[in-house]
Chimera marker file (.cmm) of the C-alpha trace (Angstrom):
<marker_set name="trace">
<marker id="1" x="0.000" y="0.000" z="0.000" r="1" g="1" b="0" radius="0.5"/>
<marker id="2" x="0.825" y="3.329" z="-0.882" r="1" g="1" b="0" radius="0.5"/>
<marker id="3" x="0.205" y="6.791" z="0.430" r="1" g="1" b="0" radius="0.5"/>
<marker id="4" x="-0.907" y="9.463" z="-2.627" r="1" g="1" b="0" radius="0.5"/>
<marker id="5" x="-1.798" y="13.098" z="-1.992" r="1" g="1" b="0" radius="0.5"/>
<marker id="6" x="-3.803" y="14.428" z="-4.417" r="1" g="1" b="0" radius="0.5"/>
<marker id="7" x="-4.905" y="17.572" z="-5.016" r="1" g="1" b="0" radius="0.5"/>
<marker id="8" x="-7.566" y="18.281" z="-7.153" r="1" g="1" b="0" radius="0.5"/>
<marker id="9" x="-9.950" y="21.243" z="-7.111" r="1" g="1" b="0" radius="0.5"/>
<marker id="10" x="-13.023" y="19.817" z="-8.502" r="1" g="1" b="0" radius="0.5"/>
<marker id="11" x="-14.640" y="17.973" z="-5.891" r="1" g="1" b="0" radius="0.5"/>
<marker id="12" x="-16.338" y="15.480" z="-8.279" r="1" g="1" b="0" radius="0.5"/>
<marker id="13" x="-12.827" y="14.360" z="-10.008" r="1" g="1" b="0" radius="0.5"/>
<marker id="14" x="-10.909" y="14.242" z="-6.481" r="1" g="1" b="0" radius="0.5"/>
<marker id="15" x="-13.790" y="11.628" z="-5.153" r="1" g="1" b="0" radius="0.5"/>
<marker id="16" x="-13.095" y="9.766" z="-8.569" r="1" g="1" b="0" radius="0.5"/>
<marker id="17" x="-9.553" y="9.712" z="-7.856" r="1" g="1" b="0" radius="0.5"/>
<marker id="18" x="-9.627" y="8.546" z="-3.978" r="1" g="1" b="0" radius="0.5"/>
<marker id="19" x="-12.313" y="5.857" z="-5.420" r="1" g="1" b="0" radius="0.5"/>
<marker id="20" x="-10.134" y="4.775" z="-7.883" r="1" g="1" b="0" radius="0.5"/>
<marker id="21" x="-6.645" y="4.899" z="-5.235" r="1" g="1" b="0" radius="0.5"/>
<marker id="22" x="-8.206" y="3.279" z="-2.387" r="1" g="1" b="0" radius="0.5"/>
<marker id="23" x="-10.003" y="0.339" z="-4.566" r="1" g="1" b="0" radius="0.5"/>
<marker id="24" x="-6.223" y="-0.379" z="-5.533" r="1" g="1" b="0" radius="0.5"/>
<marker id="25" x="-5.386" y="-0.247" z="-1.905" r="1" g="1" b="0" radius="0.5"/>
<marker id="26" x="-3.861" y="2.721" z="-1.875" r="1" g="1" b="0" radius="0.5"/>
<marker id="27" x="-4.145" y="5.174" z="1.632" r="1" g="1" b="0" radius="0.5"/>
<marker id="28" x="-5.331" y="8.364" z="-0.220" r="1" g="1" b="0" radius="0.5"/>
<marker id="29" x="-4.668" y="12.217" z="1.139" r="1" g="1" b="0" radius="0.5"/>
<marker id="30" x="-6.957" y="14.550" z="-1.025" r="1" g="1" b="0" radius="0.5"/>
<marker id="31" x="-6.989" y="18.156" z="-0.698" r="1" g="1" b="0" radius="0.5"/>
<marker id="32" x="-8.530" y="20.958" z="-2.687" r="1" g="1" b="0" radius="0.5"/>
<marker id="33" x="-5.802" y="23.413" z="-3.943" r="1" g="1" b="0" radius="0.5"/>
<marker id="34" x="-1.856" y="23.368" z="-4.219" r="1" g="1" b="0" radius="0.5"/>
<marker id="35" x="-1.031" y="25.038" z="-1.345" r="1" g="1" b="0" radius="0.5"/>
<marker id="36" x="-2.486" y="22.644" z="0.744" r="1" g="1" b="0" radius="0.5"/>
<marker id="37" x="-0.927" y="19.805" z="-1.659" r="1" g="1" b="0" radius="0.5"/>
<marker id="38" x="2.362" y="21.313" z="-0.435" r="1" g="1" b="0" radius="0.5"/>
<marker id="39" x="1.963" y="21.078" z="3.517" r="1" g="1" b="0" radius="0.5"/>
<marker id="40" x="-0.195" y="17.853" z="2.756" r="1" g="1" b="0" radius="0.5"/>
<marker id="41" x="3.074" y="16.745" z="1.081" r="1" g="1" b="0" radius="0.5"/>
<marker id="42" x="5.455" y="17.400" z="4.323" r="1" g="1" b="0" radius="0.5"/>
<marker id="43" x="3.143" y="16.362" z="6.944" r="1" g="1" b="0" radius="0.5"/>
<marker id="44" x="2.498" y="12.796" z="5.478" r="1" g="1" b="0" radius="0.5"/>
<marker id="45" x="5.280" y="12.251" z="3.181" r="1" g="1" b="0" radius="0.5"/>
<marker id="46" x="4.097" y="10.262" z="0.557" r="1" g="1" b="0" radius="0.5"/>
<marker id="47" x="4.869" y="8.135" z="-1.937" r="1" g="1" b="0" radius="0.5"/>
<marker id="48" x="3.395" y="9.768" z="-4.502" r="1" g="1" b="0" radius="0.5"/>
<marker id="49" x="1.706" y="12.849" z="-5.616" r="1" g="1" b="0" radius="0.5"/>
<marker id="50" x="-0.470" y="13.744" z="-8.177" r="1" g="1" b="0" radius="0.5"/>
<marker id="51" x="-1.593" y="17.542" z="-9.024" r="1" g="1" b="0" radius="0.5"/>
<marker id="52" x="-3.970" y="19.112" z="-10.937" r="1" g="1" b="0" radius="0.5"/>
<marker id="53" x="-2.591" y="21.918" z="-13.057" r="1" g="1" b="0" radius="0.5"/>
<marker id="54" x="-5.288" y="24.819" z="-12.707" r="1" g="1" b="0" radius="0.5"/>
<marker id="55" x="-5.922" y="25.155" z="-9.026" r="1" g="1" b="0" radius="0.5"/>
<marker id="56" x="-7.248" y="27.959" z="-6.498" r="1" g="1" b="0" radius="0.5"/>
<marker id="57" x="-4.220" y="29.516" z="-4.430" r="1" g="1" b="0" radius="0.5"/>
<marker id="58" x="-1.414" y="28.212" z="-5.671" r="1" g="1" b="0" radius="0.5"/>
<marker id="59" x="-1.514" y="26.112" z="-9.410" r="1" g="1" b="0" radius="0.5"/>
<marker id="60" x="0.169" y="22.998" z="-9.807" r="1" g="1" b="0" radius="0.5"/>
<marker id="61" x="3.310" y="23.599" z="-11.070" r="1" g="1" b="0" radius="0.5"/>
<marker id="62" x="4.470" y="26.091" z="-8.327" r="1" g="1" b="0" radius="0.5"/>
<marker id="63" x="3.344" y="23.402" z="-5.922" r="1" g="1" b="0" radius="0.5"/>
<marker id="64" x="5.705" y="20.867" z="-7.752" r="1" g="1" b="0" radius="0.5"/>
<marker id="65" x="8.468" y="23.506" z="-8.411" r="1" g="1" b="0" radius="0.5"/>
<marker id="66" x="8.216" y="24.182" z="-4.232" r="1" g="1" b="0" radius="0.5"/>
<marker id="67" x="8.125" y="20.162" z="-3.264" r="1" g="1" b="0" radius="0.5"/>
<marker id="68" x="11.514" y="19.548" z="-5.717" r="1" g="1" b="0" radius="0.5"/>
<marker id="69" x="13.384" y="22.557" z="-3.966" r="1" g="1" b="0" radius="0.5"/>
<marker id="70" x="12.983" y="21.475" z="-0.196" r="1" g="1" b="0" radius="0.5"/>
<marker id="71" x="15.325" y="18.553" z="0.415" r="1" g="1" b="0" radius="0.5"/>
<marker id="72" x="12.738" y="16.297" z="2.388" r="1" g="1" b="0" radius="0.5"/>
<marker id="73" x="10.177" y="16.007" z="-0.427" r="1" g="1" b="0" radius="0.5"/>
<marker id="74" x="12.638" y="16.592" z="-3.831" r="1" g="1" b="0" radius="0.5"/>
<marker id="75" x="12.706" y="12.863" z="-3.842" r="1" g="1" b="0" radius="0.5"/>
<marker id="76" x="8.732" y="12.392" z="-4.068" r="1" g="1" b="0" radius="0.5"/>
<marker id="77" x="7.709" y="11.494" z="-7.423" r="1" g="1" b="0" radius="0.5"/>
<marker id="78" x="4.956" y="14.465" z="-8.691" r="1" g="1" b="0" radius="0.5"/>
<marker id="79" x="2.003" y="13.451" z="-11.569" r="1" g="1" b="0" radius="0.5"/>
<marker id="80" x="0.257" y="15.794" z="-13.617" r="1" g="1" b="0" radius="0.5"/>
<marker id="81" x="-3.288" y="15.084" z="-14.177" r="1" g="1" b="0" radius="0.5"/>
<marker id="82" x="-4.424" y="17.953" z="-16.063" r="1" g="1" b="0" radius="0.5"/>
<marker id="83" x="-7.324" y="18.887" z="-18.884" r="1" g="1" b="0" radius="0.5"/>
<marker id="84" x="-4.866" y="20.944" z="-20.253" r="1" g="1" b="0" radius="0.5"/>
<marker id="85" x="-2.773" y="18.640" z="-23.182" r="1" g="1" b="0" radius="0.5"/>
<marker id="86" x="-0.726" y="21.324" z="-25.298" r="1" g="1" b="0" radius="0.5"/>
<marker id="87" x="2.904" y="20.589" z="-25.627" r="1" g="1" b="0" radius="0.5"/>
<marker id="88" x="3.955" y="23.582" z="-23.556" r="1" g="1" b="0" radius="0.5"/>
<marker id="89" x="1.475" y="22.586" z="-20.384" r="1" g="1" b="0" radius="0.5"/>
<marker id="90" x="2.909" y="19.302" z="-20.758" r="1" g="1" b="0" radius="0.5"/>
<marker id="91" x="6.692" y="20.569" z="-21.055" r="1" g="1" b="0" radius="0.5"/>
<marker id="92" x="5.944" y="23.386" z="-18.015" r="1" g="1" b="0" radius="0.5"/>
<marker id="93" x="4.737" y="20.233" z="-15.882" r="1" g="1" b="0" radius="0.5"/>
<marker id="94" x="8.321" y="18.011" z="-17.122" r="1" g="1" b="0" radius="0.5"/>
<marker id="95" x="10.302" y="21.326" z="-16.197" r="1" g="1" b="0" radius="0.5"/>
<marker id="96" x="8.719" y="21.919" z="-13.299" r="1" g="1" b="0" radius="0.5"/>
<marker id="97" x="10.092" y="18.106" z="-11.616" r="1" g="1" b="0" radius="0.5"/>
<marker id="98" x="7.045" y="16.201" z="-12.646" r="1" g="1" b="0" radius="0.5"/>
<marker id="99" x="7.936" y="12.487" z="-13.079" r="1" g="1" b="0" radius="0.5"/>
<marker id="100" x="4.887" y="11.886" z="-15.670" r="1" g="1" b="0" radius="0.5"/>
<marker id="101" x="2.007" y="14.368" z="-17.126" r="1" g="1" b="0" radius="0.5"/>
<marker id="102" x="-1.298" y="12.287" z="-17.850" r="1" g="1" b="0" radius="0.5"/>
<marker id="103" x="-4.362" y="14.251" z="-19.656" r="1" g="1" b="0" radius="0.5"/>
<marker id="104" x="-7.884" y="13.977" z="-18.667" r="1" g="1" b="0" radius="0.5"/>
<marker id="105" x="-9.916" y="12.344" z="-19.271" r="1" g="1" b="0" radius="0.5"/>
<marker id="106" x="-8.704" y="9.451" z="-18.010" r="1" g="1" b="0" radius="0.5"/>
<marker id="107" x="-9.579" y="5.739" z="-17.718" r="1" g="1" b="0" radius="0.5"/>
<marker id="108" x="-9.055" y="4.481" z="-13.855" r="1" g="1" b="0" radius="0.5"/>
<marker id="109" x="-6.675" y="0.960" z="-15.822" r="1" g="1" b="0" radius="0.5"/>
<marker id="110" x="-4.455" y="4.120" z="-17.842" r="1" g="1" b="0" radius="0.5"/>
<marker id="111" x="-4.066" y="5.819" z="-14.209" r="1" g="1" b="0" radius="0.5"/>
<marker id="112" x="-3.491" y="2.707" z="-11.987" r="1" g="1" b="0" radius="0.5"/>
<marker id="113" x="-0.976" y="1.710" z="-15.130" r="1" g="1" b="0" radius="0.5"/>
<marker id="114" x="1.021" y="5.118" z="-14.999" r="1" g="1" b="0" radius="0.5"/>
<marker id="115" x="1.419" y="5.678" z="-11.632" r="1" g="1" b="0" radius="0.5"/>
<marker id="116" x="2.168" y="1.721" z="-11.213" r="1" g="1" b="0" radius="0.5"/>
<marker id="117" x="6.124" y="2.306" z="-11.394" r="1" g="1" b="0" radius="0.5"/>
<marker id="118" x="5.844" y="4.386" z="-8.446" r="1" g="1" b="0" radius="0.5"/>
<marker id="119" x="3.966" y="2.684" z="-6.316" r="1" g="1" b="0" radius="0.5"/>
<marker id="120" x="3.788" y="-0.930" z="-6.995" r="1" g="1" b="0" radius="0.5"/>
<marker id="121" x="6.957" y="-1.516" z="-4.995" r="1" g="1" b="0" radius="0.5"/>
<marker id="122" x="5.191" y="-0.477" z="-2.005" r="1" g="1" b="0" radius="0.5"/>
<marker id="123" x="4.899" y="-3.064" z="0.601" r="1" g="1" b="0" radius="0.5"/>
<link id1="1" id2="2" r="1" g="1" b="0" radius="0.2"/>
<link id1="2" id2="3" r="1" g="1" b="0" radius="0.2"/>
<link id1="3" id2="4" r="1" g="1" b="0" radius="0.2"/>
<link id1="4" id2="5" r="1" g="1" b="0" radius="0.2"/>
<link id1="5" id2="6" r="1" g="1" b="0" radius="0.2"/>
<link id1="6" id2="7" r="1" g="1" b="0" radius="0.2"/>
<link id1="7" id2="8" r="1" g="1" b="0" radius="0.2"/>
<link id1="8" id2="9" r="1" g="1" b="0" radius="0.2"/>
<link id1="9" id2="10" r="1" g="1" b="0" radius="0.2"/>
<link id1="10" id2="11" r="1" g="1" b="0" radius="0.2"/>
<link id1="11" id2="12" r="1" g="1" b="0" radius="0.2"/>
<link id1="12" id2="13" r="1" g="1" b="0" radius="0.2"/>
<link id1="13" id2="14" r="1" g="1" b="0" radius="0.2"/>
<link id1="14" id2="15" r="1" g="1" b="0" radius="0.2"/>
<link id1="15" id2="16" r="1" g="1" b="0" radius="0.2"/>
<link id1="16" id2="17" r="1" g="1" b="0" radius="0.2"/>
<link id1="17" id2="18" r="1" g="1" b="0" radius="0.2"/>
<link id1="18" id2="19" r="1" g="1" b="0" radius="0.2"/>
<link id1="19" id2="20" r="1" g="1" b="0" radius="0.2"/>
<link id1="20" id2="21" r="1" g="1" b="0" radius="0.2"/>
<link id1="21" id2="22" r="1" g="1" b="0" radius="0.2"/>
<link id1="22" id2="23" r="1" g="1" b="0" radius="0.2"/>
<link id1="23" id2="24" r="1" g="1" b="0" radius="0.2"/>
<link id1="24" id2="25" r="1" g="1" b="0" radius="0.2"/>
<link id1="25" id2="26" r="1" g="1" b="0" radius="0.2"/>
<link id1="26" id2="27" r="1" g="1" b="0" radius="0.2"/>
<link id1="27" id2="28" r="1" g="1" b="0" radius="0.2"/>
<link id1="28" id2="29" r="1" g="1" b="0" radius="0.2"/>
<link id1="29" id2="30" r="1" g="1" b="0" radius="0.2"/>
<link id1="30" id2="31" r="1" g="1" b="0" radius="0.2"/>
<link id1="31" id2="32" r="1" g="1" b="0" radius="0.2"/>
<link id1="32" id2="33" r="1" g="1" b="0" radius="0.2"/>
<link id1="33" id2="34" r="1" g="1" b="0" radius="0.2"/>
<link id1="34" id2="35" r="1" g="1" b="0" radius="0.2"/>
<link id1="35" id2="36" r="1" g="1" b="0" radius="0.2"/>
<link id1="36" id2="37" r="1" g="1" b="0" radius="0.2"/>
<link id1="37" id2="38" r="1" g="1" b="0" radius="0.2"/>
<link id1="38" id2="39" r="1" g="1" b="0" radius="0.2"/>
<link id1="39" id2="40" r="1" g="1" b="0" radius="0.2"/>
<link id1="40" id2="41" r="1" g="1" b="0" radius="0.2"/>
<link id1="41" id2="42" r="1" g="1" b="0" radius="0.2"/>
<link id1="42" id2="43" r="1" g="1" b="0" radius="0.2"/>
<link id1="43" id2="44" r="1" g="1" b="0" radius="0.2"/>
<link id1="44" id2="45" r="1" g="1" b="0" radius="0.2"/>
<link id1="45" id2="46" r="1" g="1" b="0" radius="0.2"/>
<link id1="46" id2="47" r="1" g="1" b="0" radius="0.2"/>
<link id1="47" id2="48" r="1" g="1" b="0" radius="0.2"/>
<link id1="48" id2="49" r="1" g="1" b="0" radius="0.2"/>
<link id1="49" id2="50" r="1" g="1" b="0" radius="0.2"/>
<link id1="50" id2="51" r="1" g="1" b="0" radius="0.2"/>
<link id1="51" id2="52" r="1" g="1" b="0" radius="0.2"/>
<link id1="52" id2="53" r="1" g="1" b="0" radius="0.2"/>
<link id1="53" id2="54" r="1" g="1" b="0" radius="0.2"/>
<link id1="54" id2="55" r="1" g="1" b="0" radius="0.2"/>
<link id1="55" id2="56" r="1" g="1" b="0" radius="0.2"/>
<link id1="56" id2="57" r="1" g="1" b="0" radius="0.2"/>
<link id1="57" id2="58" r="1" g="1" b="0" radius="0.2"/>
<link id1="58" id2="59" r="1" g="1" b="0" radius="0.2"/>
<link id1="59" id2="60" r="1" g="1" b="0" radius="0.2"/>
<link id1="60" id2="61" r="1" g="1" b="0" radius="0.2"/>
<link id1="61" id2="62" r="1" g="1" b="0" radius="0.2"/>
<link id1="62" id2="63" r="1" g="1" b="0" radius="0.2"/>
<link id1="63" id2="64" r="1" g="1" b="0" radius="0.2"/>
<link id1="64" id2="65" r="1" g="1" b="0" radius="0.2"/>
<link id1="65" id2="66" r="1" g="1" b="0" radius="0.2"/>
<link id1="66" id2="67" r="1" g="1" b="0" radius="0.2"/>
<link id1="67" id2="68" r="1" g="1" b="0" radius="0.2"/>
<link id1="68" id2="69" r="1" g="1" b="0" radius="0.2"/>
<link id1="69" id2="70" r="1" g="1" b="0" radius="0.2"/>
<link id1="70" id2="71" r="1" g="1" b="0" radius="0.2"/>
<link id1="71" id2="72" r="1" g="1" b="0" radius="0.2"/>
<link id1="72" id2="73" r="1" g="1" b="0" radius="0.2"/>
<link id1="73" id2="74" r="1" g="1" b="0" radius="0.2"/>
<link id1="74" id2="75" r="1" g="1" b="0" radius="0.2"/>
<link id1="75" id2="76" r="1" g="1" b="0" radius="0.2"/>
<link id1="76" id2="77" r="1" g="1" b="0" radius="0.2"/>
<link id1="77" id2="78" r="1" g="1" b="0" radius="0.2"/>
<link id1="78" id2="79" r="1" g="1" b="0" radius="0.2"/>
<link id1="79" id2="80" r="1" g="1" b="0" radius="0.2"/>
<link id1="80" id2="81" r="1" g="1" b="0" radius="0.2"/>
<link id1="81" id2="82" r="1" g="1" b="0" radius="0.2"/>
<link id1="82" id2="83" r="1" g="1" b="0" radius="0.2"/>
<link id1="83" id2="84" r="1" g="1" b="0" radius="0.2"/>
<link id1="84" id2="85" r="1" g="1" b="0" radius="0.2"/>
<link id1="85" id2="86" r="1" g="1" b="0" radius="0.2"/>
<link id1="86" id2="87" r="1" g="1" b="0" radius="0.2"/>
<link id1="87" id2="88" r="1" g="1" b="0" radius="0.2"/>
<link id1="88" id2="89" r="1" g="1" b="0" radius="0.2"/>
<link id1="89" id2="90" r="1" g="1" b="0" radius="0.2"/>
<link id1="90" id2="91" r="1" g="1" b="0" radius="0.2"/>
<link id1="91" id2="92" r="1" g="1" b="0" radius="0.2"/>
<link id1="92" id2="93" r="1" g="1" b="0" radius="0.2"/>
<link id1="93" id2="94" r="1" g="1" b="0" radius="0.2"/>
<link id1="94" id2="95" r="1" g="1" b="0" radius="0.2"/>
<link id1="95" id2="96" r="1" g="1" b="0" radius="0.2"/>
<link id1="96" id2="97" r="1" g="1" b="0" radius="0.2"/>
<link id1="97" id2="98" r="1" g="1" b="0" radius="0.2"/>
<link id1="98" id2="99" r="1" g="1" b="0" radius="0.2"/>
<link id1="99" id2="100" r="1" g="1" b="0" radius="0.2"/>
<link id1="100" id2="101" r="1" g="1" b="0" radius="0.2"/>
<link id1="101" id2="102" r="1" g="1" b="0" radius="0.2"/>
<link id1="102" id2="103" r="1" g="1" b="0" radius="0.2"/>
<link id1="103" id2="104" r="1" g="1" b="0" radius="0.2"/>
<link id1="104" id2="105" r="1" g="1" b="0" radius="0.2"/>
<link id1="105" id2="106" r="1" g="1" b="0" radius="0.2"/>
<link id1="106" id2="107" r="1" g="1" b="0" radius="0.2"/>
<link id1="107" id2="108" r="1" g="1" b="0" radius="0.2"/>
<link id1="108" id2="109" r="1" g="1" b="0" radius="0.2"/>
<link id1="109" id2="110" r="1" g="1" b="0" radius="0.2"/>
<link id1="110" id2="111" r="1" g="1" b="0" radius="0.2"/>
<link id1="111" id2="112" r="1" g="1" b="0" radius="0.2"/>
<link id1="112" id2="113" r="1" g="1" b="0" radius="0.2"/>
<link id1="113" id2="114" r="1" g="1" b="0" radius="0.2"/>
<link id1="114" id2="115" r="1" g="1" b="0" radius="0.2"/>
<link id1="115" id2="116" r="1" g="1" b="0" radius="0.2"/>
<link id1="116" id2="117" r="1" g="1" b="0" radius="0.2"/>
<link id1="117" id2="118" r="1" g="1" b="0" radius="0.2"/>
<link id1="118" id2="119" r="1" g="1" b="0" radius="0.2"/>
<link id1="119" id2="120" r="1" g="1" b="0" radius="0.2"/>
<link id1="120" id2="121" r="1" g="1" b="0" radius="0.2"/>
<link id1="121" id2="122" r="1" g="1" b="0" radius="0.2"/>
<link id1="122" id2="123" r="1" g="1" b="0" radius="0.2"/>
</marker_set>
């Protein structure tokens, strides 16, 4: 089992996503925004993280570019799940630290498949 934050502004997505986690057997952390992502991040250190892009208070990327600059959570691996597909969201997202960038929508076998490599090593 692994332990995912994920942040997610629309509330109908984020249940989706903590559905989809925990029937894996995942332990799921789910917050609204990016700056809560970020002190979600260092108060349960996870094993993974996935982010929305467009968020309220602080987007994705600055929440990824903060997590990959402090030492305790650079090592996290950081997911973008984002609506937003162009080249240069994706290649902001790969700049910013982010391990993978997956568009929506999304089928719950393509997300349990990409973040697999992260987490499947997980006792």
């Amino acid at each position: 089992m692994a332990t995912i934050v994920v942040a997610e502004d629309e509330k109908d997505i984020r249940e989706l996503l903590v559905f989809i986690l925990e029937l894996a057997g995942h332990r799921v952390v789910a917050v609204p925004d990016g700056a809560q992502a970020v002190e979600a991040v260092r108060r349960e250190m996870p094993d993974l993280v996935i982010l929305d892009v467009r968020m309220p208070h602080m987007d994705g990327y600055d929440a990824c570019r903060l997590l990959k600059q402090d030492a305790r959570t650079a090592h996290i691996p950081v997911i973008f799940l984002s609506a937003r597909g162009q080249d240069s969201e994706v290649q902001t997202g790969l700049e910013a630290g982010a391990e993978k960038y997956i568009v929506k929508p999304f089928s719950p076998e393509e997300l349990l498949k990409e973040i697999a490599p992260f987490v499947d090593a997980k006792p």
